[in-house]
Every structure is written in C-alpha cells, then in structure tokens.
C-alpha positions as CSV (number, residue, x, y, z in Angstrom):
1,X,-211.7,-211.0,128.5
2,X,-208.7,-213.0,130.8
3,X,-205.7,-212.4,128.9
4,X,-202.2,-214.3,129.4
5,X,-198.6,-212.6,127.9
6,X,-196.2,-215.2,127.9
7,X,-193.1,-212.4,127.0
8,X,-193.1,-208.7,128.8
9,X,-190.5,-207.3,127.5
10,X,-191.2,-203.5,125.8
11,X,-193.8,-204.5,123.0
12,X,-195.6,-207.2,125.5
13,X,-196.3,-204.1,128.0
14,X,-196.9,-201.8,125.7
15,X,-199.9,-204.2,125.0
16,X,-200.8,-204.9,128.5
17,X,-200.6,-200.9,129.3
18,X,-202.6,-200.3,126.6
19,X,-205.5,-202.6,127.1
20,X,-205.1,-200.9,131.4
21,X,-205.4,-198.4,130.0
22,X,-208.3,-198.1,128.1
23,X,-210.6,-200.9,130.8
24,X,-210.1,-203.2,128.1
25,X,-208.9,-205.7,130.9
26,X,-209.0,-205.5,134.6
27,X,-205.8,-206.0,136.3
28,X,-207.3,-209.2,137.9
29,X,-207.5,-210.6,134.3
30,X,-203.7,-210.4,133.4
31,X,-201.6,-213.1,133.7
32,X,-197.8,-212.1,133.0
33,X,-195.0,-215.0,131.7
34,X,-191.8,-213.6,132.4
35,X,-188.7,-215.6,132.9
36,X,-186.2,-213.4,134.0
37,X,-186.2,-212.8,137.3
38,X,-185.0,-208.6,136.8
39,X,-187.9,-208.1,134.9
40,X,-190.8,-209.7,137.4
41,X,-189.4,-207.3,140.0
42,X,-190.3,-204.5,138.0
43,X,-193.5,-206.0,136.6
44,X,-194.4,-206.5,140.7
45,X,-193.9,-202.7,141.0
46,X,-196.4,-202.1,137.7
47,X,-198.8,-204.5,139.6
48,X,-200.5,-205.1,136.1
49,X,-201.7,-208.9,137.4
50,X,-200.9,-212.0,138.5
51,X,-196.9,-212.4,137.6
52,X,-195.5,-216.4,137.0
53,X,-191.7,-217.2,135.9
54,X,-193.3,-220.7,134.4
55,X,-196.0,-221.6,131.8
56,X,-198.3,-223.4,134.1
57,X,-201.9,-225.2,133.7
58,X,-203.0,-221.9,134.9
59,X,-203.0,-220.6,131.3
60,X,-205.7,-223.0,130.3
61,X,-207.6,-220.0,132.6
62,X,-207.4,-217.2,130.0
63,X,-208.8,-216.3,126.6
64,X,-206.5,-215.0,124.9
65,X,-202.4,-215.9,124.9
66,X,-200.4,-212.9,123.6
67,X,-196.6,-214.4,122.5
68,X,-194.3,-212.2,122.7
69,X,-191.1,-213.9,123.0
70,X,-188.3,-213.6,120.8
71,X,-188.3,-215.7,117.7
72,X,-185.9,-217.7,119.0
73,X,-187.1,-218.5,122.0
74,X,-190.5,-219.8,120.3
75,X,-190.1,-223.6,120.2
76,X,-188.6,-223.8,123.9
77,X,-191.9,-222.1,124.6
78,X,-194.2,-223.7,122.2
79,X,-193.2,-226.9,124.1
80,X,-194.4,-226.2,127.6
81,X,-197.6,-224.3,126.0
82,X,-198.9,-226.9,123.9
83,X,-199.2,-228.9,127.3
84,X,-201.7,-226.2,128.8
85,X,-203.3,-224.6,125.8
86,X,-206.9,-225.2,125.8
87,X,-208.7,-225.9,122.5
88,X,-211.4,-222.6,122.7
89,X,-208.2,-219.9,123.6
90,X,-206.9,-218.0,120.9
91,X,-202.9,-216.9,120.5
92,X,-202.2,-213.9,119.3
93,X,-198.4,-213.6,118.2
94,X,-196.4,-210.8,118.1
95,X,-192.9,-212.2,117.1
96,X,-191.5,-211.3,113.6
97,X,-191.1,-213.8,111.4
98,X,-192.6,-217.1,113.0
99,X,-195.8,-217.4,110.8
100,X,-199.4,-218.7,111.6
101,X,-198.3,-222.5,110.4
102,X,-195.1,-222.7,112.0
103,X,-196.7,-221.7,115.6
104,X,-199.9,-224.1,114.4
105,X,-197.7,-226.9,114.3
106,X,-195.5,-226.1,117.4
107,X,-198.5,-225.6,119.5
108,X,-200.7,-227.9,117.9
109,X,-203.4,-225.6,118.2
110,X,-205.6,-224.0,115.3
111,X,-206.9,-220.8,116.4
112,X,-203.9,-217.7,115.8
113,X,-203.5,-214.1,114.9
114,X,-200.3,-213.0,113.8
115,X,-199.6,-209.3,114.2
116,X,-196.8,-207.0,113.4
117,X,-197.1,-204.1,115.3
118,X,-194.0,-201.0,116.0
119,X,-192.6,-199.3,118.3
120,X,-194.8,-196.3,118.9
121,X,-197.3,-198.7,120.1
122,X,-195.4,-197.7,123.2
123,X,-197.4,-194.0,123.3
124,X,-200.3,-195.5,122.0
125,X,-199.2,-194.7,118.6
126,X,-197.9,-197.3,117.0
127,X,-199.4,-199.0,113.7
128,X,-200.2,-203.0,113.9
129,X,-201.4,-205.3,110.5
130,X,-202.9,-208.6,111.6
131,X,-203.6,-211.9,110.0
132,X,-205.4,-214.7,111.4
133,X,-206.2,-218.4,110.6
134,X,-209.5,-219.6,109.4
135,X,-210.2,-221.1,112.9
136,X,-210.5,-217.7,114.3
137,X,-214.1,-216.5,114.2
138,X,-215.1,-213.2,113.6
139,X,-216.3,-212.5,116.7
140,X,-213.2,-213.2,118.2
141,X,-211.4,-211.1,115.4
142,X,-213.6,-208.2,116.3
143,X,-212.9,-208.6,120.2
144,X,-208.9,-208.8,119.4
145,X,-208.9,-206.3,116.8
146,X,-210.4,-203.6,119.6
147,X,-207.8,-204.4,121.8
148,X,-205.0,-204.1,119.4
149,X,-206.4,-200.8,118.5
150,X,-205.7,-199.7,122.1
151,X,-202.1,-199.3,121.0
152,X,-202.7,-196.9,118.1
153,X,-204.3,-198.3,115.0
154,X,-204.0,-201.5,112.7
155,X,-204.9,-203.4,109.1
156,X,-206.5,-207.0,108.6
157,X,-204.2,-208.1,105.5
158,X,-206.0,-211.5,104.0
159,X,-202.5,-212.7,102.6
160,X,-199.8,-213.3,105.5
161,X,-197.1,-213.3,103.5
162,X,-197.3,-209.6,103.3
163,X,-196.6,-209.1,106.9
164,X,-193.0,-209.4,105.9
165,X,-193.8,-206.7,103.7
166,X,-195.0,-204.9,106.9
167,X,-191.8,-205.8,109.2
168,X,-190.2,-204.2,106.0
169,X,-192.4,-201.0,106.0
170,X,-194.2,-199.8,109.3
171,X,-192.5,-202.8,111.8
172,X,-189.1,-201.4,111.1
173,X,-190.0,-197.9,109.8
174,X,-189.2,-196.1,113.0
175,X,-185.4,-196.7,112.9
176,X,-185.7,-195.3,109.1
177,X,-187.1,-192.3,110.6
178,X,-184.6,-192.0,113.4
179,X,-181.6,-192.4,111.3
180,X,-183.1,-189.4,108.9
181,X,-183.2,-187.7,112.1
182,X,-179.9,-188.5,113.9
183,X,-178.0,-187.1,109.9
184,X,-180.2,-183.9,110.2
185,X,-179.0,-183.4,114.0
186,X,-175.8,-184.1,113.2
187,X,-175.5,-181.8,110.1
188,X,-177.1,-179.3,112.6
189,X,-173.9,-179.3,115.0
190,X,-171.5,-179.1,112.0
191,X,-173.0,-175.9,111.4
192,X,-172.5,-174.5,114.8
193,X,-175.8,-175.4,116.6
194,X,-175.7,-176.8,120.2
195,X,-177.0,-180.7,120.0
196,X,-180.2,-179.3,122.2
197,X,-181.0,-176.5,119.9
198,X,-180.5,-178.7,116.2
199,X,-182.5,-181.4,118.3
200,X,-185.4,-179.1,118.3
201,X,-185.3,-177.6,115.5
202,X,-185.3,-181.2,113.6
203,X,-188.0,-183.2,115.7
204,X,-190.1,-179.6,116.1
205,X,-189.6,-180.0,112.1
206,X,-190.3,-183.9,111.7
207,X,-193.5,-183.2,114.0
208,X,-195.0,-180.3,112.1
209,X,-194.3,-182.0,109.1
210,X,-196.5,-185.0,109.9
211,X,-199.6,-183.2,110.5
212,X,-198.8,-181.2,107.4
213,X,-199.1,-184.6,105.3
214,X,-201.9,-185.7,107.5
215,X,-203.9,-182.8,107.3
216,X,-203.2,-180.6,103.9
217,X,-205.2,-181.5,101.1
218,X,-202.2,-181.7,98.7
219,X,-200.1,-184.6,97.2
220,X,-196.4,-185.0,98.7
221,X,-195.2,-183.8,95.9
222,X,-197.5,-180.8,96.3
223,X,-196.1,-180.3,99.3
224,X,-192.1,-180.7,98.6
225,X,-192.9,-178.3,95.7
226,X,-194.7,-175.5,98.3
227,X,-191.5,-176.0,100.1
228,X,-188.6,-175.9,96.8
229,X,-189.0,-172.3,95.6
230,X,-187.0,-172.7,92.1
231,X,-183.6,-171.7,92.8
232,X,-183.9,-171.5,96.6
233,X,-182.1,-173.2,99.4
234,X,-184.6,-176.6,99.4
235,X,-183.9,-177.1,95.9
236,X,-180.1,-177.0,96.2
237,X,-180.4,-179.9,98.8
238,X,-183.0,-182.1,96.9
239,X,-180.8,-182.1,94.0
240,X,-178.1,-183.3,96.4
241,X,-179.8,-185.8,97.6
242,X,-181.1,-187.1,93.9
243,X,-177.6,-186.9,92.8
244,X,-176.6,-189.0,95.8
245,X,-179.6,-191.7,94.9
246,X,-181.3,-191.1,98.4
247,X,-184.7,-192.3,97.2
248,X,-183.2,-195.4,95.8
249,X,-181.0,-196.5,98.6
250,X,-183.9,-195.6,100.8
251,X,-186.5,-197.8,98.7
252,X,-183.6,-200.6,98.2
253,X,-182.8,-200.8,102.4
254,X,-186.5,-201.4,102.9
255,X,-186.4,-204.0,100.2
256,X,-183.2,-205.9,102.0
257,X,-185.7,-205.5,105.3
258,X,-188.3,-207.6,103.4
259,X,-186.1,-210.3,102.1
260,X,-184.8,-210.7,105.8
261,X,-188.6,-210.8,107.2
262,X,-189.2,-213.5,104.3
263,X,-185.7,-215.7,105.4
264,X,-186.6,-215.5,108.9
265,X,-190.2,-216.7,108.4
266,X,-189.1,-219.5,106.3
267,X,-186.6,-220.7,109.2
C-alpha cells in the first residue's frame, strides 16, 4: 500500500513510524505533506519518504491519504486536495471533530475513515476507534484497520457520533491521567520527598497498578477494597476524596470534554 500524510506533526508520525516500523509500508511508498519549512528539515533527517511542502497531482499516486492537519486548517486543505484526489483512494482522518460528512463535502469524495486515536500511539500504545463511510469496502477496512493497529490497538464504532464520546474518553484521557499524576507528585514534595524520588514512586505506582487491573481477576472495586484495610491509611484518603466529590468532578470534566467534541464537530 502507497500511503500519503498530508499533516506530520506528532500524531501524523506517530502513524508513519508505526506502519516503518512494523513493514507495513516501505519508505519508498510515503509521501509526507508538510508546510512548514522547520519541520521538512527534520522529516529529511527521519528519511521516512518522499517529503513535498505542496499538495500536488502527485497524491493522485497513493492509496491511502492520512489528514492530519489541524481542524482548522481542514478547508484550506480540503481545497487544493479535492483537485488531486482520485476517485479509488481512501482518506483516513485523524482531526477531532471534523466528521465523515463535513470532509465528504469539502473534498467531494465518498470513500473516508474517521479515527480518533491518543497520544500513546506515540510508543505504540495508544488506543484508536474508527468509523467509516458506506463507500469504504471491507477489504479496504481490513487493510486500514491493520495499519492503525501498528500504533497500539483500536474499535470499529458503527455510530460516529460517538467518536466525540471517544475524544471525551480515551482521545483526551491521557491528560486526565497526567494531571492525577502531577497532584500525587506534588503532594509527594509537600511531604519532604525530592521531585525524582515522589516521581518514582508515583509512575512506578501508576505502572504497577495497570497491570494489576489488566491482569487480576477481580473487579476494581475488588481491587480498591484489597488495598482499603478498614481503618487504615487508604481509607482515610478515599473518604477525602468522596467528601471532596472527586468521582463526580472527574465524571463531569469528561462530560464538558464530550459537549466540546460535539460543538466542534457541528462547526
């Protein structure tokens, strides 16, 4: 498969290191987009392909057309593409909040997966949920679904509209995580801890943790319970933080998140 990314910043090369990575795609089959002209020189240095500052008939070359812009950028984009795109490629978008339609109509062009993949896709680890248009067939699901799996792993959802459930969840998730982290690191140092040594002891904690939920055969609740002696030290802080309405606020920022990812997709 010839694959064109029209967008390399960090989730567009997380894609194209991925697929490298795994001899999904020979380097020769890579076309990069990138407009700015800091970025190409380091793309040059990654050699990952042939590298263009300008959407050029050259695209008509390719089977696939990953979008990675930013939403903002789309239609400024949309208009030089819709000029090259052949009728047999498929684009696979990976901007939040521009759905199938609106990159349909900008393109005017049937065939387009939407994903919303995260962060971690980075290391390989990163979660992506997809959906596509009728137009795509499933034999050119199958082939895109393999190499979205390069980056970690991902979900077919029938129903777009819960990719903005998605951005909500598992698109912004990370930052949720990291800012759970940053408070415990912080709460470290007030109680005397160098930052390295609280640093450790929270992500060491975070990471063991993980495999603990992914690997025990017990319920999280199981699990906070194995943890909460009655009386102890972990109960004293869980009833701080259900005091405090943790849960809630945590339940009602991912909420907000989804109402955003909805706005943004209805323009």
């Amino acid at each position: 498969m010839k694959i064109a990314i029209i967008g390399c910043g960090n989730m567009g090369m997380a894609f194209a290191r991925a697929f490298l990575k795994f001899d999904l795609v020979k380097n020769q089959d890579f076309l990069l987009v990138e407009k700015s002209t800091d970025r190409m020189d380091s793309l040059t240095a990654f050699q990952p392909g042939v590298i263009t500052g300008v959407i050029g008939p050259q695209i008509g070359e390719y089977d696939l057309i990953i979008v990675s812009v930013k939403p903002q950028d789309f239609l400024s984009v949309a208009s030089s593409l819709k000029e090259v795109i052949q009728p047999s490629q498929v684009v696979l978008s990976i901007m939040a909040g521009v759905t199938i339609e609106g990159i349909q109509s900008a393109l005017e062009h049937k065939a387009v997966i939407r994903a919303m993949p995260n962060t971690p896709a980075m290391l390989g680890m990163g979660i992506t949920a997809y959906s596509a248009s009728p137009e795509v067939d499933i034999h050119q699901l199958r082939k895109i679904e393999n190499l979205i799996n390069a980056t970690g792993r991902s979900v077919f959802l029938e129903d777009e509209d819960q990719l903005n459930a998605v951005t909500a969840l598992s698109g912004s998730g990370p930052a949720y995580f990291f800012y759970v982290v940053k408070a415990m690191i912080e709460a470290g140092k007030q109680m005397g801890f160098e930052e390295s040594v609280a640093a450790l002891l929270v992500k060491q904690t975070m990471l063991g943790s993980y495999h603990l939920i992914n690997n025990a055969d017990k319920s999280l609740d199981d699990l906070i319970k194995a943890v909460a002696s009655k009386g102890g030290t972990t109960e004293a802080a869980l009833r701080q933080f259900e005091a405090g309405g943790l849960d809630k606020t945590l339940e009602n920022g991912i909420f907000a998140a989804q109402v955003r990812s909805t706005e943004l997709s209805k323009g």
